[in-house]
N, C-alpha and C positions, 0 to 999 in steps of 0.2 A: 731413436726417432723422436723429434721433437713435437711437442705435444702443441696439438691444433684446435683441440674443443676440449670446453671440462664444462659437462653437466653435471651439477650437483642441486640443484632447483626443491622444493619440499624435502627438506629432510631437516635436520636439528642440529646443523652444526653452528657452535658458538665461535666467532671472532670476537673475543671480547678489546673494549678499549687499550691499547698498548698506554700505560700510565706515565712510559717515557717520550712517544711520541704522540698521543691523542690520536690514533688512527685505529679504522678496523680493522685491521691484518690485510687489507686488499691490496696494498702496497707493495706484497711480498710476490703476486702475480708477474711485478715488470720482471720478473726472472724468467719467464716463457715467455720470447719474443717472439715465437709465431704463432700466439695463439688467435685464433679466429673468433671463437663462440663462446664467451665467459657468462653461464647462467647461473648465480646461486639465488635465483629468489626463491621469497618463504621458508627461511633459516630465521635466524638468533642475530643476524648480525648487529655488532652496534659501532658506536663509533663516527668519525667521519671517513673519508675518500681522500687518499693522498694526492696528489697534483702530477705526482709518479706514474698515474694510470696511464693516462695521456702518453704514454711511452710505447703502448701496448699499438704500433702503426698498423697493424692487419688487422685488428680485430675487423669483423664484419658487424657481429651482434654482442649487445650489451645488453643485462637482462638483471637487477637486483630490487625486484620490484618485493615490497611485506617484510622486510627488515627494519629495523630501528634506526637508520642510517640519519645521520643529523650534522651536527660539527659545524665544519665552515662553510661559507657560500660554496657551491659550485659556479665556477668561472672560466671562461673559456680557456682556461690555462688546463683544467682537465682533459680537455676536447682539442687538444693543439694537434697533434701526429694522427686523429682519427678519421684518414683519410678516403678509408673504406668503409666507415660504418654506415650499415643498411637499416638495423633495426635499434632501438634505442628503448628501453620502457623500465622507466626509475618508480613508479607506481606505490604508491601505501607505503612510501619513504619520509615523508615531511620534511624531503630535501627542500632547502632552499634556490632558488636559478636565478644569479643575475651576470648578465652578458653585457658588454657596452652596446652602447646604439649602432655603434656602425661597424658590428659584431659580423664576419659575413663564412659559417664555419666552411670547412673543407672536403665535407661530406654532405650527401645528398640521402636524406632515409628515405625507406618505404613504410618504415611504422614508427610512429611517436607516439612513446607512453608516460605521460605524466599527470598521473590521475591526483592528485591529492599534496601533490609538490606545491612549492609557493612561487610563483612564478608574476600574482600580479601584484600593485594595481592595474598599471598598464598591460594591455596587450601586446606580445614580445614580438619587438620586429624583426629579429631573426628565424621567425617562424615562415618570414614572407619565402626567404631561400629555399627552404624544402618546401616551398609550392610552384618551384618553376619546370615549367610543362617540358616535358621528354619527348615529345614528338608534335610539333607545333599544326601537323596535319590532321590530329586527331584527336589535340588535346588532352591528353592525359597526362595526368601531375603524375609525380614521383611518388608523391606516398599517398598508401589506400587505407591505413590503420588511423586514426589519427586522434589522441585522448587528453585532454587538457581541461576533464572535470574538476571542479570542486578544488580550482586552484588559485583562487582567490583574486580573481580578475573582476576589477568593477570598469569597466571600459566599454567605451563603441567597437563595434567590428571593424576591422580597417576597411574601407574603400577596395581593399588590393583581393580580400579576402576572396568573396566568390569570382571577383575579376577574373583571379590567377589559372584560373584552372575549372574546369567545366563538368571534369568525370572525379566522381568520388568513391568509396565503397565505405568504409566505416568513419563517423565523426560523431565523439561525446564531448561536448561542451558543458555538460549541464551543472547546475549547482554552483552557479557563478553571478555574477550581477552585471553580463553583456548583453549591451543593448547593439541597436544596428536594424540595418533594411535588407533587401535582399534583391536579386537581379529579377529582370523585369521575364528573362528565360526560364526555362525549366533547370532545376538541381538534380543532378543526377546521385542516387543516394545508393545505397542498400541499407544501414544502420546509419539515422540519425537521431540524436537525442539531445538537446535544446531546453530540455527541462527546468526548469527553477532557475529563469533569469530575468529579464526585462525586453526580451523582443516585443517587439506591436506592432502595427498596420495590419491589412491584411494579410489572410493564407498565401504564402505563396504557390506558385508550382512545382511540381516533383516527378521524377522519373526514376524508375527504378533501372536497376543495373542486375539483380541477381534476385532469384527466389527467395524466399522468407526473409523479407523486408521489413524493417519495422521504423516507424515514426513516431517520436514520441516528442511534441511541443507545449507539455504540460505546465503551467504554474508562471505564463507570463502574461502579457498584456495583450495578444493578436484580438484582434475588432473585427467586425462585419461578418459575413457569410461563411459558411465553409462549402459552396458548392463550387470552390479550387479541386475539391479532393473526387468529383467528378472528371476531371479531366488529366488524371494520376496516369502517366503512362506504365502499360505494364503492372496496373494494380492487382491482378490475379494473381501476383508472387507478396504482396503485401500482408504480413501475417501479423503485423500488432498496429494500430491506432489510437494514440493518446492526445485529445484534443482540451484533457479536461481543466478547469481551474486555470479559465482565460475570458474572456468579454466576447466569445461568439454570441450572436443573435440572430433572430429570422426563426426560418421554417427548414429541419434538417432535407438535403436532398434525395427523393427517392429514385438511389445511383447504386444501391448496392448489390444489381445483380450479376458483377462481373470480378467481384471480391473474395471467389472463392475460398483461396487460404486464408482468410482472414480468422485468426483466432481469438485477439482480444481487440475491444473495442471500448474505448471511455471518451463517453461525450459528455462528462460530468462537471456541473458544478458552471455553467453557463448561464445563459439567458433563452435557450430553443425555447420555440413557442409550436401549437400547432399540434398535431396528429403523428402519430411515431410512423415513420414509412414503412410500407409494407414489405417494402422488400427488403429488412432485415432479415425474412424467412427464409431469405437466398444465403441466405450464411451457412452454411450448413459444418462450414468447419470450425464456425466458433463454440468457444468454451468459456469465455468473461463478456460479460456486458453491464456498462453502468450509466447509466442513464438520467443520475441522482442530481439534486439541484438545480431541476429547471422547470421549465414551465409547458411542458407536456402536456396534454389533457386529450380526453376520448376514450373510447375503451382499448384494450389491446386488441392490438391486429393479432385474427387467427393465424396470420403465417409463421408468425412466431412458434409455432409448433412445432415447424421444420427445424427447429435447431437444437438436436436430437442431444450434441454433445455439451449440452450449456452446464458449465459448473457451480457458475455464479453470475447472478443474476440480480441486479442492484437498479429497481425503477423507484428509489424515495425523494421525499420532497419533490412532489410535481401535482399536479391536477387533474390525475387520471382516475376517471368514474366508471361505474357498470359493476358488475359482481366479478371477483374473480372466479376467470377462468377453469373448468373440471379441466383441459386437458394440459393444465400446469404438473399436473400429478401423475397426470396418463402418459404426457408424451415426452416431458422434461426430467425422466429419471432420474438421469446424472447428477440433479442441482444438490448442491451441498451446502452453497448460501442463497437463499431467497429472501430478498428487502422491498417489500412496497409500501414503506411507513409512510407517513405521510402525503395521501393522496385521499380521493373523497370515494374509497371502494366501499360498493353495499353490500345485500344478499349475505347470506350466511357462508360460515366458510364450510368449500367443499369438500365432502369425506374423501374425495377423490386425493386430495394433499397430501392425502397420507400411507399414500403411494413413493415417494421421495424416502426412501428410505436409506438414503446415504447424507440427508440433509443433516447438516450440523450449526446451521443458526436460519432461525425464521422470523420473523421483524417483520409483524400485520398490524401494528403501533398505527396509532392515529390516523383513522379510518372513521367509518360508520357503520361498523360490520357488525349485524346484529344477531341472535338465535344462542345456542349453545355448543358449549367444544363436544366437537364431534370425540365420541371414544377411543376408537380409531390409532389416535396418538403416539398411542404405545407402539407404532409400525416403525417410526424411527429409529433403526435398526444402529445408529451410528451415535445414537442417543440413550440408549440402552443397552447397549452390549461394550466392553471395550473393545478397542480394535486398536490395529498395530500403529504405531507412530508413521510405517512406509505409507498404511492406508488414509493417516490425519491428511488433509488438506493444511500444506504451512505457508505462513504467509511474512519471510525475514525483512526487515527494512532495508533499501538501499543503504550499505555502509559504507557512508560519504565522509559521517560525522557532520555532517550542515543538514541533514534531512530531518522529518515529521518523528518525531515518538508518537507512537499510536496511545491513545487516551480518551478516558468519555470522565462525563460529567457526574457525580453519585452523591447527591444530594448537596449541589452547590461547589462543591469539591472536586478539581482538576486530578484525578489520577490516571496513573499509565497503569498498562496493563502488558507486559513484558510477554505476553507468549498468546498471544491474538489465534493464531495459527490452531493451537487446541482448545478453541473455546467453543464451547455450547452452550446454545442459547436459544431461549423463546420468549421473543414478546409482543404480546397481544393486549398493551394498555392502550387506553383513551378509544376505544372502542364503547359496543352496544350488550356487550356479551354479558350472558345471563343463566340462568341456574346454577347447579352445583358444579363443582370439580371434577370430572369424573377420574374414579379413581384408578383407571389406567395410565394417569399421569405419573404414579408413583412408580410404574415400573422405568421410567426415564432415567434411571441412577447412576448415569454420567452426567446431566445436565448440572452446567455451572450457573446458569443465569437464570430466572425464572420471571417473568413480569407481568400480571394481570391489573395491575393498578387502574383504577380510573374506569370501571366497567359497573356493571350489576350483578355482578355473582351474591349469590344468598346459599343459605344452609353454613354449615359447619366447612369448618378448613377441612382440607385433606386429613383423615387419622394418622396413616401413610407417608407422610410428605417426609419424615424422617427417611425414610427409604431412599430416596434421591440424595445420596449422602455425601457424593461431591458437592453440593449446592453452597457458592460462595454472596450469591446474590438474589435473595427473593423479596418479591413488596407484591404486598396481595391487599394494599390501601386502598382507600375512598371506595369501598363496595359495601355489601349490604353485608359481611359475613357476621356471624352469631355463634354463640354457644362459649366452650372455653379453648384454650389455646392447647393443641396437641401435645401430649409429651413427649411423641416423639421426637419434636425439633432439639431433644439434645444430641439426638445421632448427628448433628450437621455439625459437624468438629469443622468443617472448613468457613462455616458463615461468617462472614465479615460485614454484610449489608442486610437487615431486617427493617420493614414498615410492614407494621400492622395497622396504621391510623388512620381514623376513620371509618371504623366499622361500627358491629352492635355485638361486638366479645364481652366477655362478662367471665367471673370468676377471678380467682388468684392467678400471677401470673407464675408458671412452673418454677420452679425454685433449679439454680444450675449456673454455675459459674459464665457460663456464658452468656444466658439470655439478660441476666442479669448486668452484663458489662456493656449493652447498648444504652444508647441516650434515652431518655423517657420520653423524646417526642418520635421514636419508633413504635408506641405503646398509646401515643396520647390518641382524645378524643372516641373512645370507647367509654360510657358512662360507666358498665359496667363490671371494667377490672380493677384490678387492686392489685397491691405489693410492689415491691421493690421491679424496677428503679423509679418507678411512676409514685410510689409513696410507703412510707416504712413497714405498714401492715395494712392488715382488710380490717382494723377494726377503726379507722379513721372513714372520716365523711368522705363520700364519692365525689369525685372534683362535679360541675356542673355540665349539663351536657354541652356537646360542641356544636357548628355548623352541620348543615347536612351533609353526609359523606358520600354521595354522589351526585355531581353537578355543582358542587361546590367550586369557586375559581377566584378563591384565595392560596395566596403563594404561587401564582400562576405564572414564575418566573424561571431561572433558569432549572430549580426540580423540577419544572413540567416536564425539560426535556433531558433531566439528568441521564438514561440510560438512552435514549433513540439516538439521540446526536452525538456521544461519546464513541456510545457501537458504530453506529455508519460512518462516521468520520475516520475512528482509530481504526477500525477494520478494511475501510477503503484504502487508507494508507499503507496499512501493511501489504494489503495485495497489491495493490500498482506498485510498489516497493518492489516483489516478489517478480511482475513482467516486469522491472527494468533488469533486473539479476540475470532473469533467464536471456534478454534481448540479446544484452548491453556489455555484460560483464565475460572478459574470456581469461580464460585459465592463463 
């Protein structure tokens, strides 16, 4: 019996280059002439594509997407006899595609996948063929898959594009440099994603086609209002909205209480101005919200409370006043990241926070939050105990290879931070905060980041603080602290980032190949230490005293904001990374 399908798809088998003819062994397939469904993606394969495929007249589906495949152009010479193929998806191949212009193939898909292939500058006009409509009574194009991200297209949309055809189900274009307008109608969508290119004007209209819908028009030029997404047909099946890192302005609309499945939402990184709507409360199925880089201001709406499943919760950089909220703690259990850095919060923070006991990074960073750390702390359950890698919160980047490495700023110095996903973190600098440490902090001994900089703490550092012994990054600068520097800090085997400057520390600095291998201006502006690396020994004169170490606003440049804009930036990135994988990406 002649053989009609061969799935072989994730498995490890090697075609390696044939050294006589430069091919991947794929060649060897034109031997089954009636095969229909030829899948080996996510193998070993290398090599190029013989011209011999193109023999293969039945195939229906062609599938060699996550192989090495490279060689010569593919040209319509491979594509000659493929009269029946339906689905097509060359994906994470870094084939090359060039077709003639007046290229018209023989086949009609229903799924086009060429996620990462080279295909521009130009937008391919043989793409116009697989968008002629199948039933001209009801509009519907041929194909409903449709993937030509990150393929290196710097071009206008054609004219013909949304012309052609009216009803769509999946379309990723993103990570490309296409510009273009849009029909003056509704799009009918279920997945679209438009990400990281040059579209602008306004919002258009959208209409969904199918439950768990997601849009994502992230990282290009759209202007004016988003109160389009008021009149979303069928938005109750809409489950991700990505508006962020574009020129919207205005007053966001308060239209969300018909958005049921809405799970993620980022309106980040805009120009909103105004009062956050109250009827985000109506979300109740969300679990991300980012709200960061705008101009927000008011207090928070208690409905927010309603949104029982929030993971993550990202309100920085805005102008939002009042004290934080107690029932952030009481009714928001699930949060695992909470950001309100920069914003004008007062009132002390409430013991109620520390209720969040799956939280894994908290950023109350430049503020005017005054009083002392509540004890409490040590309730961070996620921050003091290990817990399994299933239970971390990860956050992978869209793997385009054209997208964001997540990275923050550490003392003027651009570094990446490769596993964003496992980080922990607290930072409570440029605040009002004051007294000691308390030393329930110490039982935190997963915490990688630690940041009180820029406050009024006094007393002695934590004795303890060695305890926290993942600790890659701590700065407990420009405050009042005193006394000598703990010896425990040689248990922090993982430290990589120490300020101490600016305090009123005193004594020898602990002798230890480590402490010893940071810069001396980690150490500077304490009259009263000595020793190495700050100067050879204590029996040499005390350098003079420095500026005052709190309210000081020298060096008030990019270390101001070395760890706040690093973290929200690279940690933003990795999770809207994370919703396009889950949206966007199919097996």
């Amino acid at each position: 019996m002649a053989i009609q399908e061969l799935h072989l798809s994730d498995n490890l088998f090697i075609l390696a280059e044939n050294q006589g003819r430069g091919d991947s062994g794929l060649n060897e397939v034109e031997k089954l002439p009636d095969l229909r469904v030829l899948d080996l993606g996510y193998n070993l394969l290398n090599g190029s594509i013989s011209k011999s495929i193109g023999q293969l007249s039945n195939l229906r589906v062609l599938r060699l997407p996550g192989n090495s495949i490279d060689g010569d152009v593919i040209s319509e010479a491979h594509f000659s006899n493929f009269t029946y193929l339906r689905k097509l998806d060359l994906s994470y191949t870094s084939l090359t595609l060039r077709f003639n212009s007046e290229w018209i193939p023989s086949f009609q898909l229903s799924q086009l996948l060429l996620c990462s292939c080279k295909l521009g500058p130009r937008f391919p006009n043989w793409i116009q063929t697989q968008m002629d409509v199948l039933n001209p009574d009801v509009e519907i194009s041929s194909i409903d898959y449709f993937d030509i991200s990150a393929s290196g297209i710097s071009d206008s949309l054609p004219y013909w594009f949304w012309d052609k055809f009216l009803v769509f189900s999946d379309i990723n274009m993103s990570f490309n440099q296409i510009s273009g307008t849009f029909p003056n109608n509704s799009i009918h969508i279920s997945l679209l994603d438009l990400s990281s290119n040059n579209f602008s004007r306004p919002l258009p209209r959208f209409s969904l086609d199918y439950m768990m819908g997601a849009i994502n028009l992230s990282k290009n030029k759209f202007t004016g209002s988003v109160s389009p997404i008021c009149s979303i047909t069928d938005k109750g099946g809409l489950a991700l909205l990505d508006l962020s890192n574009n020129l919207f302005s205005g007053v966001v609309p308060d239209c969300f209480e018909s958005f049921r499945s809405l799970t993620a939402l980022n309106l980040g990184d805009n120009s909103f101005s105004g009062s956050l709507p109250s009827s985000l409360g109506s979300l109740v199925s969300l679990e991300k919200l980012s709200l960061r880089g705008n101009k927000f201001s008011g207090v928070l709406p208690s409905s927010l409370q309603n949104c029982a499943k929030l993971k993550f919760l990202d309100l920085s950089d805005n102008e939002l006043s009042g004290e934080i909220p107690m029932w952030i703690g009481q009714k928001l259990s699930s949060l695992v990241f909470l950001s309100l850095q920069g914003n004008q919060f007062r009132g002390r923070i409430p013991h109620q926070l520390c209720g969040l006991k799956n939280l894994q990074i908290l950023d109350l960073s430049v503020n005017k939050i005054p009083g002392t750390l509540p004890p409490c702390l040590n309730n961070f359950t996620s921050m003091a105990k290990k817990v399994s890698l299933e239970r971390r919160i990860e956050h992978p980047i869209l793997d385009t290879g054209v997208g964001d490495e997540p990275s923050w700023i550490i003392q003027g110095t651009k570094q990446s931070y490769p596993q964003l996903g496992l980080l922990l973190a607290i930072d409570l600098s440029w605040n009002k905060l004051t007294g000691e440490i308390p030393k329930e902090l110490s039982s935190l001994q997963e915490l990688v980041v630690l940041n009180l900089s820029r406050n009024h703490f006094n007393g002695k550092i934590l004795q303890k603080i060695g305890y926290i012994r993942q600790l890659e990054v701590l700065d407990l600068s420009r405050n009042k602290f005193s006394g000598n520097i703990p010896t425990s800090l040689f248990e922090l085997t993982f430290l990589s980032n120490l300020n101490l400057s600016y305090n009123d520390l005193s004594g020898k600095i602990p002798t230890s190949t480590q402490l010893q291998s940071f810069d001396p201006s980690s150490f500077s502006h304490n009259r009263g230490l000595c020793g190495p690396p700050i100067s050879p020994n204590c029996s040499m004169v005390e350098p003079p005293p420095g500026k005052a170490a709190v309210g000081s606003e020298e060096d008030c440049d990019e270390f101001m904001k070395w760890f706040y804009t690093g973290m929200g930036l690279g940690f933003a990135v990795g999770f809207w990374g994370f919703c396009s994988v889950v949206f966007f990406k199919r097996s």
